[in-house]
N, C-alpha and C positions, 0 to 999 in steps of 0.2 A: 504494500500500500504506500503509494507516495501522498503525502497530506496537500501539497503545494507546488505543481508540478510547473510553472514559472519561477519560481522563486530556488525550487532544487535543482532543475535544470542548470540554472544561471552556478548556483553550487558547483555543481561538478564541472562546469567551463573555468571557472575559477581554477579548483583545485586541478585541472584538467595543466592548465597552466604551469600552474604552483612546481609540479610533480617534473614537468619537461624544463622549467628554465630556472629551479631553485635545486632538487635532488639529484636528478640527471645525471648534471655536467659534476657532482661530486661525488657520483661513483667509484671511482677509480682511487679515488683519496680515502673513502671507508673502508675498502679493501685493504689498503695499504698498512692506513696507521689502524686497524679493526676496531673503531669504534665510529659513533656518530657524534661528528662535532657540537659544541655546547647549543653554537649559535644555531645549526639549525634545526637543534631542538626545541632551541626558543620558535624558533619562526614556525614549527609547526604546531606549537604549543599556540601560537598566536592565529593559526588557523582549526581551532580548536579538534586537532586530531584523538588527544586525547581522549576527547568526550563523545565520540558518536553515536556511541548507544546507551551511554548515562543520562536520566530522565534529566529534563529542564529544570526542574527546581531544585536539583545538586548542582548545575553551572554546567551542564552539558545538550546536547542537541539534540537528546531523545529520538534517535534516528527509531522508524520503522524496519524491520528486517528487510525488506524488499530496500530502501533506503540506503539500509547500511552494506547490501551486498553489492548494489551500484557504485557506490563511495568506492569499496574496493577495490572492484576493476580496475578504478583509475589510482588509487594509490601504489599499487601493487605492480605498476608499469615502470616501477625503477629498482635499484638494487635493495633483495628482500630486507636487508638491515632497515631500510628506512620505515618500514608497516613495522617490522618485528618491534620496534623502539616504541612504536605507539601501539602495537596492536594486544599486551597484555591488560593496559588502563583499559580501553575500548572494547573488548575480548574478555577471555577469559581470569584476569586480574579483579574485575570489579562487577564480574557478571554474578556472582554469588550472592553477594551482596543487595546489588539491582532484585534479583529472583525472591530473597532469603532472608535476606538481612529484618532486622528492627528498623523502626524508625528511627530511635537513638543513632544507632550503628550507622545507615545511611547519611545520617547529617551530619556525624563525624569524620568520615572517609571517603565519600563521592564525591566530593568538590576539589579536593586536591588531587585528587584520580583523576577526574575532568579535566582541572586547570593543566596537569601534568608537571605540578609543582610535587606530587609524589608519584610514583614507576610501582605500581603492583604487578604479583606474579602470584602462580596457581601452581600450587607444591603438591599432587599428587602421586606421579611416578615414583617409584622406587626398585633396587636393584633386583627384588623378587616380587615385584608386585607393578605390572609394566599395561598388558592386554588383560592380563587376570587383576586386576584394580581391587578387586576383595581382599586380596590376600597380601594387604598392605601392615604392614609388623610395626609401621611408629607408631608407640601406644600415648596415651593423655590420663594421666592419672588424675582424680580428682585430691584433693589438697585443702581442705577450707573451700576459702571463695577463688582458691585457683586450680589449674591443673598442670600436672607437671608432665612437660613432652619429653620423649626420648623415640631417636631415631635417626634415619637417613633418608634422604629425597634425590633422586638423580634428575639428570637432564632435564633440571629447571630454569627456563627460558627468562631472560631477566634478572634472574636470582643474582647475580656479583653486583649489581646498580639498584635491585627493587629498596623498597622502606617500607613495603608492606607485603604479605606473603599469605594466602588462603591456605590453610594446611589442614588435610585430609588426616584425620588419626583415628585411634581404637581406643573411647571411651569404656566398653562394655569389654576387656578380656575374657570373658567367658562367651559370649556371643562371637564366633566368627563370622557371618555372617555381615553381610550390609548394613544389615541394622545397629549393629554395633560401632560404627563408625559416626564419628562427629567433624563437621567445619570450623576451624580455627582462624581470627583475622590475629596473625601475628606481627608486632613490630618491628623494626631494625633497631638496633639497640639494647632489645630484651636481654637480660644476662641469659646465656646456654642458646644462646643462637648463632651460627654463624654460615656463609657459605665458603665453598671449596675455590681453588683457582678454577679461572673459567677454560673450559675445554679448547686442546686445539681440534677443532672440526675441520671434516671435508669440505667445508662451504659454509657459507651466510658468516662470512667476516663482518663485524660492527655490529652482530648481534650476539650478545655473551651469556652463555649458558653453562651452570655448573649443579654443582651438589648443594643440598642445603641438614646441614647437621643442626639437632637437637638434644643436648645434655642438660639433664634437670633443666630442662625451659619454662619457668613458671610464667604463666599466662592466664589473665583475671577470665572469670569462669564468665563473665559479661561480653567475655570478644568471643562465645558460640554461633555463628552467623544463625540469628533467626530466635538464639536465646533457648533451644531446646536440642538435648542430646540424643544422637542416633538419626538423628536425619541430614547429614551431610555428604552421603552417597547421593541419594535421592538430588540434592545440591547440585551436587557433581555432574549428576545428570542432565540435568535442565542444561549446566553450565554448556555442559559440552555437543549437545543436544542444536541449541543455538551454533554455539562456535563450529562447528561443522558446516553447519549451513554457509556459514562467514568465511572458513575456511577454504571451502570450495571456490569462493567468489575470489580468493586472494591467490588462487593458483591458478585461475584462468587471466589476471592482469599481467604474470610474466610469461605467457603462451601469445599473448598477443603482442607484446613488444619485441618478443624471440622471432616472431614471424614476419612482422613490419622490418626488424633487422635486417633479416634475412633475405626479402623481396627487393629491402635497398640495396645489398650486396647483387643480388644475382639479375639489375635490371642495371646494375654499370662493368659486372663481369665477364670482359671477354673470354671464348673459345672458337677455335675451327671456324673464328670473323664472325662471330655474332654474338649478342646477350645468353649469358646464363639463361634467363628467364624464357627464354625461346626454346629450349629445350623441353620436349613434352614432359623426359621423365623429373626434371626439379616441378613443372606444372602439377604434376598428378603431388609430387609434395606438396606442393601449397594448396592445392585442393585438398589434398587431407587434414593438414593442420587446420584451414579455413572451418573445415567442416565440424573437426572433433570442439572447437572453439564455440562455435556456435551452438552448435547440441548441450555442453555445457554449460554455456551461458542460459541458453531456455530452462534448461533443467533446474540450475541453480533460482533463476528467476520466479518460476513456476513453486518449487520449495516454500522461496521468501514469501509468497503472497499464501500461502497457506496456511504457513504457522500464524501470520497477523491475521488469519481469519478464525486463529482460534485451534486450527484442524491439530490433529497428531502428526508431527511428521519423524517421529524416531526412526523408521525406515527410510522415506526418501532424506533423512538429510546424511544415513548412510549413504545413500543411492548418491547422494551429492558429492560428497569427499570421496569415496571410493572412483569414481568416472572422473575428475577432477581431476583429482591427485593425480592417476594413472595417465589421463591424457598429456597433461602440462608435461608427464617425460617421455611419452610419444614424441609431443612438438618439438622440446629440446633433442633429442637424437635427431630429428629428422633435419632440425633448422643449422646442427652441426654439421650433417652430409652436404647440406647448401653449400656451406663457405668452404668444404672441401677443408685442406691443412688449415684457411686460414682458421677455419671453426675451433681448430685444435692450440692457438695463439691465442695467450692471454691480452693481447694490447687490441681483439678485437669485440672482447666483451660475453662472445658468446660464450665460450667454456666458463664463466663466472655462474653463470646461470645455470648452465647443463648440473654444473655441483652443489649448487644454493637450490634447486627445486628436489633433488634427489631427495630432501629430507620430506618432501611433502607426502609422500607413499608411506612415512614410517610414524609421525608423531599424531595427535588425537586421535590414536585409532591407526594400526598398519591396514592396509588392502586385505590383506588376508581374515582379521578381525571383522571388517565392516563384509566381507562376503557372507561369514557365516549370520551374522546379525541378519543379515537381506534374504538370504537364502532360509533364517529363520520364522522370519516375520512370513515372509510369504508361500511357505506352507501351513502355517499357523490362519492367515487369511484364509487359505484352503479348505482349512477345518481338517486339519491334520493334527495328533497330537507330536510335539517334539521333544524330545530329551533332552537334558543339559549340554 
């Protein structure tokens, strides 16, 4: 649902902008030194990235899902450090909260999420507890009016820069089970928190992701998102339920700049006295990426207007990230065979890509996970009974 379809339009020409003649051209410098400069994180602070899906009366833009998966497309047309830096505030950092939260709890942590005067992150992963999410071991002991965490977190996105951290624990020890787990808004600063150095990764330079350890972490029993224990799976759900949806929309905006790349290479590249592009078989490549592009995008589109109408989409917004994810590294392979060697040189941009989307097959969910889910649900529509 777009509210205001003058008014957002004129948005995303803006930010349409913002993305080609402010992030763009400093590409190649976040790669370099792997983080995202101060100043244009102010500037995007000042084009208020942080808040897109944080409601208006925390200082954010209350975007629509359909909304915020447009916004994407075009954020997501430059190097992924630049979404990743915003996309935990807007995402899954503050979506807990947004879902779950108190009102107390909102009106103390949604505005500086918003403004991106604070960087939240979503601490669920961990080294045995990854696709299987239940089987997560940081426990929350209760303590008084606090509880005391102990544990490990991996491959948490933001985690070396956040000041604020959603931490997924095990209030109930006797309960394995889902239910037994509770949503934590933890701070930076808390005595027994800390993260790990940030990973060197295959890709997404300028976005830092590390481990986040908890020893005796006392944490007042008032930061449970929502103020009631054993529903923080349930949290989780929603969270990621969304961010999926979102997800998908952030992997078809480097498919599309991989391809436009790509077309500009192969419509000034000579062979055998004529344009790359005249060759049928780079043609039938850019027909296919065009195409898997597009199917995505409807797909994705089609998703967004249905969860703002209320509907279930725990399936298609599988359906979403799984075709998604998998396409955008169809497009990267194929837009590599474009440039030929140069595809395989880093000073022309595409190899930066080809390894910064690889990771989109594997986090919120691998392909293989979001199969069985789909392939779940839709026997289960069948009227079929299914097993664990």
């Amino acid at each position: 649902m777009i509210r205001d379809q003058e008014s957002f339009y004129l948005f995303l020409d803006t930010l349409r902008s913002f993305v080609r003649e402010r992030l763009v051209p400093h590409e190649e410098r976040v790669a370099k030194e792997d983080e995202v400069p101060d100043e244009l994180v102010q500037e995007m602070a000042r084009q208020h990235m942080f808040g897109y899906s944080i409601p208006e009366q925390y200082g954010g833009l209350g975007m629509t899902t359909e909304e915020l998966v447009l916004a994407a497309m075009e954020l997501s047309q430059c190097s992924v450090a630049f979404r990743a830096r915003v996309g935990t505030n807007t995402g899954i950092g503050s979506e807990g909260l947004v879902a779950d939260g108190t009102d107390e709890q909102k009106q103390r942590y949604l505005p500086d999420l918003a403004s991106g005067k604070k960087t939240g992150s979503f601490a669920l992963t961990e080294p045995e507890a990854g696709s299987d999410a239940t089987a997560l071991k940081t426990s929350a002991r209760r303590d008084g009016d606090h509880f005391v965490l102990n544990g490990t977190k991996c491959f948490i996105t933001n985690a070396p820069i956040a000041d604020l951290f959603t931490v997924l624990a095990r209030t109930n020890p006797d309960d394995k089970s889902a239910n037994g787990i509770s949503a934590f808004i933890v701070e930076r600063g808390v005595a027994g928190l800390s993260t790990g150095k940030p990973y060197d990764k295959m890709g997404q330079a300028g976005s830092p992701v590390s481990e986040v350890h908890f020893d005796n972490c006392r944490v007042p029993a008032a930061n449970i998102i929502g103020g009631t224990e054993g529903r923080g799976f349930k949290t989780a759900m929603k969270v990621l339920n969304k961010q999926r949806i979102h997800l998908a929309a952030l992997c078809i905006g480097p498919a599309i700049r991989m391809l436009n790349d790509a077309m500009a290479f192969v419509a000034t590249r000579q062979q055998f006295g004529q344009s790359l592009m005249n060759f049928q078989l780079v043609q039938a490549m850019i027909a296919e990426c065009q195409t898997e592009i597009q199917a995505a995008k409807a797909l994705v589109l089609q998703t967004a207007r249905q969860r703002d109408s209320g509907e279930d989409v725990t399936m298609n917004a599988s359906i979403c990230k799984y075709f998604s994810s998998e396409m955008c590294g169809r497009v990267a392979d194929r837009c590599i065979q474009m440039l030929g060697g140069y595809g395989y040189i880093a000073d022309y941009g595409m190899e930066r890509f080809y390894r910064d989307v690889r990771l989109f097959r594997l986090y919120e969910g691998t392909s293989q996970i979001h199969q069985l889910t789909i392939a779940k649900h839709s026997l289960k529509q069948a009227g079929y009974s299914v097993g664990k």
